[in-house]
N, C-alpha and C positions, 0 to 999 in steps of 0.2 A: 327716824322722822324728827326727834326731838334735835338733832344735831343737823339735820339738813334747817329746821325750822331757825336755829342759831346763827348758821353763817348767811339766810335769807335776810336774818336782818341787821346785821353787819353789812350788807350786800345795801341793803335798802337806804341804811344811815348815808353811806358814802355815795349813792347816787342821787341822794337829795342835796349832796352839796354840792357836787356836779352839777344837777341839774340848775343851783341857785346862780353859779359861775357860768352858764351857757347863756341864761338867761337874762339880764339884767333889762333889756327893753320890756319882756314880759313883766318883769317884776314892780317897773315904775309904771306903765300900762294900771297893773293890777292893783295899786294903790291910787293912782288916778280912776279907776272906775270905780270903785269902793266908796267914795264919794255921792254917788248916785242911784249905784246897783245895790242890790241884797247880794253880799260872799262876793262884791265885785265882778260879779256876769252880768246878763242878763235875763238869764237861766237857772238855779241853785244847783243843779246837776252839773253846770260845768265846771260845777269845784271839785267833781268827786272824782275825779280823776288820780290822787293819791300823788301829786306833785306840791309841794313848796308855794307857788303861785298859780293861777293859772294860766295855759299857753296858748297867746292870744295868735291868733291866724291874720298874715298880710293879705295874700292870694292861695288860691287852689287851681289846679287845673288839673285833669287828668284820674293819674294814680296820687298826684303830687302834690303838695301844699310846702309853704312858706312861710317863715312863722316872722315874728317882728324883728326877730335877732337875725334872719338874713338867713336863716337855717333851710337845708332842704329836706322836706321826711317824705318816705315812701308811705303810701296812707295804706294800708290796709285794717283801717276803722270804716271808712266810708261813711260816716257820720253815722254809727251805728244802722247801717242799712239806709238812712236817705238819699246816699250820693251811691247809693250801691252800680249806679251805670258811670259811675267818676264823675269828679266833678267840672261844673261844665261843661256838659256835653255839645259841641259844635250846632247840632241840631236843634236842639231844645234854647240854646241860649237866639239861635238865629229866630227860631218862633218868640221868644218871650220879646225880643226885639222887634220883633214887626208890630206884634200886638200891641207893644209899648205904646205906638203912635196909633192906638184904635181903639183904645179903650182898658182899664184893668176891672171894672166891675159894675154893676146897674141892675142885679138884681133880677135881672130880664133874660131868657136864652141867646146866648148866640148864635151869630151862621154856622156857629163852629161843633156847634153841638152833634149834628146829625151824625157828622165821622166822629168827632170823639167816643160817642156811644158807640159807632160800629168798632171802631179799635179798640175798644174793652170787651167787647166782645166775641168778636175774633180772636182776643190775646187767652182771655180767660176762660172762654166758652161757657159765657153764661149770657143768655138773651136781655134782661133789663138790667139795669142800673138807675143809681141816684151817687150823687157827691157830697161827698162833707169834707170839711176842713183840715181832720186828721183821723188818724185810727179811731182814735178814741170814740171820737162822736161818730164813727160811722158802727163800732161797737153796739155802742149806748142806742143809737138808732134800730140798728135790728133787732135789736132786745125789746123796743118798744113796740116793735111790727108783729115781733114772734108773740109777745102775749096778747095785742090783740085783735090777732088773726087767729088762736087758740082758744082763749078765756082760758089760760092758766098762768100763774103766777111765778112759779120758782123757775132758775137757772141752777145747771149742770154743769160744773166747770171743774179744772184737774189741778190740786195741788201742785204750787211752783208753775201755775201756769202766768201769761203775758198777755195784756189786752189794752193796753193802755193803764187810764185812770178810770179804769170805770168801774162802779163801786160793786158790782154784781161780783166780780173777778177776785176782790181784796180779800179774799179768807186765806186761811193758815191753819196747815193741819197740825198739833200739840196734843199727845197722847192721844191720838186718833178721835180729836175732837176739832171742829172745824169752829174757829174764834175770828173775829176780825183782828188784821194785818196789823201787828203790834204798831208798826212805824207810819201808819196813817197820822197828819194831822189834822186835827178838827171835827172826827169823826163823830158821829153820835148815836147812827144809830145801830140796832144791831142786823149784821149784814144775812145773819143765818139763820133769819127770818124766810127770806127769798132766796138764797144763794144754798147751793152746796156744795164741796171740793169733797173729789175723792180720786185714788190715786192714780198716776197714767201708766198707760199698758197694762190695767184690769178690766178687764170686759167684765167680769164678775160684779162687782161692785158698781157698775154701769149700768148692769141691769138688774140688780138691787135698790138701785133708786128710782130707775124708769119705772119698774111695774107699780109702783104706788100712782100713775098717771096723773101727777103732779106738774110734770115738768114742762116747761111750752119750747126750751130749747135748752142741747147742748153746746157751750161755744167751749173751743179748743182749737189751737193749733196745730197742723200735721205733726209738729214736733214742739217738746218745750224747748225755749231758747231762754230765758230769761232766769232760772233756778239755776243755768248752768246746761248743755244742749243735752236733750234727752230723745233719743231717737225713738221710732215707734219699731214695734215688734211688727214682723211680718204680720198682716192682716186684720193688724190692732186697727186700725181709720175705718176697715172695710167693716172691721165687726160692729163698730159704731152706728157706721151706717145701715146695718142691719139692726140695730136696734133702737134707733131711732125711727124708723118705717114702722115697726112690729109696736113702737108704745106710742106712736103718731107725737113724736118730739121733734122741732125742727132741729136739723145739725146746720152748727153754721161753724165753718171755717175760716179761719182769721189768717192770711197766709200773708200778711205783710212783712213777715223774716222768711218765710220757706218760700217765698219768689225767688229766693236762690235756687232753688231745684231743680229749676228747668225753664225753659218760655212757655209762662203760663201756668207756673207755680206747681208747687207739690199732688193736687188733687186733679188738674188735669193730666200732670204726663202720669200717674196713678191709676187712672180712668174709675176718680170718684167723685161723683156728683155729691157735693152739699147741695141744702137748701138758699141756704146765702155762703154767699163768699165776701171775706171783709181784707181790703187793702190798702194801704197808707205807704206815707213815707219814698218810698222811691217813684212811684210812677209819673210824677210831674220833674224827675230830674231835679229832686231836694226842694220845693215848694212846697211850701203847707198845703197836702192834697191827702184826698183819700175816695175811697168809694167803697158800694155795696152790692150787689148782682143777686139775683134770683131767675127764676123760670118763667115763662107767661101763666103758668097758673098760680104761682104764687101770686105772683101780682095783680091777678083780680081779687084773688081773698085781701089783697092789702087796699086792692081800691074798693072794694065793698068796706071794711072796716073803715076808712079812711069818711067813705059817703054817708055811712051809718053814725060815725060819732056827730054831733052838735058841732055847730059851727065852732071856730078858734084856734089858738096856738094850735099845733097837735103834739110838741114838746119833741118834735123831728125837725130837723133841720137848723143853720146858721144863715142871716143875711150875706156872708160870704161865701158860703156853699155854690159851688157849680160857678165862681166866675168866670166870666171871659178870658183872665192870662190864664188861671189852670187849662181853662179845656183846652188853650194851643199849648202847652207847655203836656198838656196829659198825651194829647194825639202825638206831638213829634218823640215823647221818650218812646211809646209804644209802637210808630211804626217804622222809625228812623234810627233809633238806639240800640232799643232791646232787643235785637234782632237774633236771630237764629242762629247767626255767623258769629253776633257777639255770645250768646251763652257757648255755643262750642270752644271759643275762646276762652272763657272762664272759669267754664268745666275742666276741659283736660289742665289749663295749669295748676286751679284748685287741686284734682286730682296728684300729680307731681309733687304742689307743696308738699301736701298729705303723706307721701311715701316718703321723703325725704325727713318732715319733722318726725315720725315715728323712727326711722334710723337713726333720725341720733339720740331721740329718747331709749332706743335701745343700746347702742352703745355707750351711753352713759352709765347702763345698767340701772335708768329711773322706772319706777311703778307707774308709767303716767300712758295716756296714750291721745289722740288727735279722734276726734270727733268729725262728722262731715256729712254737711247735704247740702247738694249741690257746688255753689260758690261761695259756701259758709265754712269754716273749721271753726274747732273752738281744743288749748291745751285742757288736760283736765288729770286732775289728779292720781287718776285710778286708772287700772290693768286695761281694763275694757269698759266701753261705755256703759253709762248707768241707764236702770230703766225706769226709775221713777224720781220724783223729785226727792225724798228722802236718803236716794243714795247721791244723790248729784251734790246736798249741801255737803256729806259727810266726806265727801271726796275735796270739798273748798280749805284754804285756807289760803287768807287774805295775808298773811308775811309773803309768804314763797310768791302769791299771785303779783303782788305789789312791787316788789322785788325786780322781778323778769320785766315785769309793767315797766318801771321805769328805768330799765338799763338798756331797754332797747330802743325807749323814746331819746335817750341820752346819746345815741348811735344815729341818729336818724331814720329807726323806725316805728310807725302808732299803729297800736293795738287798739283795742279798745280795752276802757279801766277795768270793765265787770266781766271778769273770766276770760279775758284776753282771747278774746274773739276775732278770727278774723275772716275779712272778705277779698275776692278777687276781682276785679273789674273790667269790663270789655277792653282798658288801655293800662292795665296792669303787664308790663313783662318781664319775660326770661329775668331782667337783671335786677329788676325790683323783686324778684321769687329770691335771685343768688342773693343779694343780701339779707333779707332774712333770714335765711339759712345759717349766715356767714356766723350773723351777730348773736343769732339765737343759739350754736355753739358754742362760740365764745361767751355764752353768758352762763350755758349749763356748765361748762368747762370751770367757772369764777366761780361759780355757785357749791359745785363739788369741794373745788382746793382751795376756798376760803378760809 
């Protein structure tokens, strides 16, 4: 390891100068924004990418983006799951155009609502919804339904888990003691007051903290993705959901990365009912969107709470929430995009990559193996995938990750920066699959005889 970890960054040194010589429009770009941005983005994330400057984007379309230097990359980042249906979708840009000339927002329903609601619901099979702006707040929103529709206060949630930024989520387990997320800033208070992390694929420890009937909700995702992709053990969701019935704790599933799984995400083709269902990011075809679902009986206990508090904020919702371009941007990805014909397309090639990156990780003789649900993969460290977040960090290291990261951006193809993730997309093809393959050989091949 010590000597693959050596030529990784020998490997790393020379593709950042590469990367500096491909780039020179990005680079005077990235000194012209720096002028006005914080790290020269717009974003502080889009510096983490582990390149020299950042690589500023002309056009997208498709599988496909253009970067300022005139470059073509095969995207399989997908905007970490925003543009997970490609970008641009034909449909979705035809709706956000028509809307254009009718309005982008007023605060008020539109005509448009009645089908948007029925297309989230048909996709996701869950009867109500409400809209928020991104995961996060639609997170932070159900967390404030779940306690009070319960009258209870703490959240359950799983080590190395992903929810956005929402502060219920930020714990870190450190000698098997759950402390707030070293890397917060500005944090103050302490989050393990209300919150607690304990580890995924334990039903044990799930129901060690349920019977003290503390909890008003467990949020998790069918899979962690964000510690690095952690799968669930056969029956591990289903056991949840038995144990959340049996200690009356709402489950709510966050499936804004496992909408790869299938149309209509990991808990429906699963056939498990949460209590809420939380999802962002790609269903408006990369628009700040998100939403929330429950049952019709939830949703009296939410509208009694809701009738019962004193007039005021109720500390739910954004003035942007539910505009008029989402909801035609949210209807056309859902009935025009996401379609059935395209996840079949996404699946089997996903599937393909999948068999392909593991042969050459085997014939390279590497310890590593490809991760996978649905239209997701992710490389990873280790033999066989992990099952909880404390083997997923020990399988990380950021040389070798960094490394691959940028020798295949250097090629014309994008990962994503954090555990070199990747996605497939309804107009992802055959040739953007061969390349990958091509380069990602060639780079274990570099990496080896460095």
């Amino acid at each position: 390891m010590k000597k693959l970890i050596k030529q990784a960054t020998q490997m790393l040194a020379a593709e950042r100068e590469r990367y500096s010589a491909l780039h020179p429009t990005s680079n005077l770009l990235a000194k012209q924004a720096a002028q006005h941005f914080l790290y020269g983005v717009p974003m502080h994330w889009m510096n983490d990418w582990g390149t020299p400057t950042p690589l500023f984007i002309a056009d997208a379309s498709g599988a496909h983006f253009t970067c300022a230097d005139g470059i073509d990359y095969k995207d399989f980042c997908l905007g970490d799951t925003g543009a997970m249906f490609g970008h641009s979708p034909p449909a979705v840009a035809r709706a956000i155009a028509a809307q254009a000339h009718k309005g982008f927002t007023a605060m008020l329903p539109s005509t448009l609502a009645p089908n948007a609601g029925a297309a989230l619901s048909e996709f996701f099979n869950m009867e109500c919804w409400q809209l928020a702006t991104t995961a996060t707040d639609a997170n932070r929103f159900v967390l404030r339904w779940a306690r009070a529709v319960t009258n209870r206060k703490k959240v359950l949630v799983f080590d190395g888990c992903f929810h956005g930024t929402v502060d219920d989520s930020m714990l870190d387990t450190v000698d098997g003691k759950n402390i707030n997320r070293q890397s917060l800033l500005g944090q103050v208070q302490d989050l393990t007051l209300h919150s607690q992390a304990v580890p995924f694929n334990d039903l044990a420890a799930v129901e060690n903290a349920l019977k003290t009937n503390q909890f008003a909700a467990l949020l998790t995702e069918p899979a962690l993705t964000n510690c690095g992709m952690v799968l669930p053990a056969d029956g591990f969701i289903q056991g949840l959901r038995a144990l959340c019935t049996k200690y009356k704790t709402l489950l709510i599933l966050d499936e804004t990365h496992t909408i790869s799984t299938a149309r209509g995400g990991w808990a429906k083709a699963n056939h498990v009912r949460p209590d809420f269902m939380v999802i962002g990011k790609p269903i408006a075809g990369g628009l700040p969107a998100a939403a929330y679902g429950f049952s019709y009986d939830l949703a009296k206990r939410m509208e009694a709470a809701k009738d019962a508090a004193p007039p005021g904020h109720s500390g739910i919702g954004t003035t942007l929430s539910g505009n008029m371009m989402t909801l035609a941007a949210i209807h056309a990805t859902l009935t025009e995009t996401a379609t059935e014909a395209a996840y079949t397309h996404m699946l089997a090639l996903a599937g393909h990559l999948e068999h392909q990156l593991n042969d050459l990780i085997s014939t390279h003789q590497l310890p590593w193996n490809i991760s996978r649900m649905g239209a997701r993969l992710e490389l990873q460290f280790c033999e066989k995938s992990p099952s909880n977040a404390a083997e997923a960090r020990a399988a990380q290291n950021d040389t070798i990750e960094s490394a691959i990261h940028l020798y295949l951006l250097n090629r014309g193809v994008l990962l994503t920066p954090f555990h070199n993730m990747m996605l497939v997309c309804p107009t992802t093809h055959e040739a953007d699959i061969h390349k990958l393959v091509r380069v990602f050989n060639e780079c274990l091949g570099a990496l080896i005889s460095t």
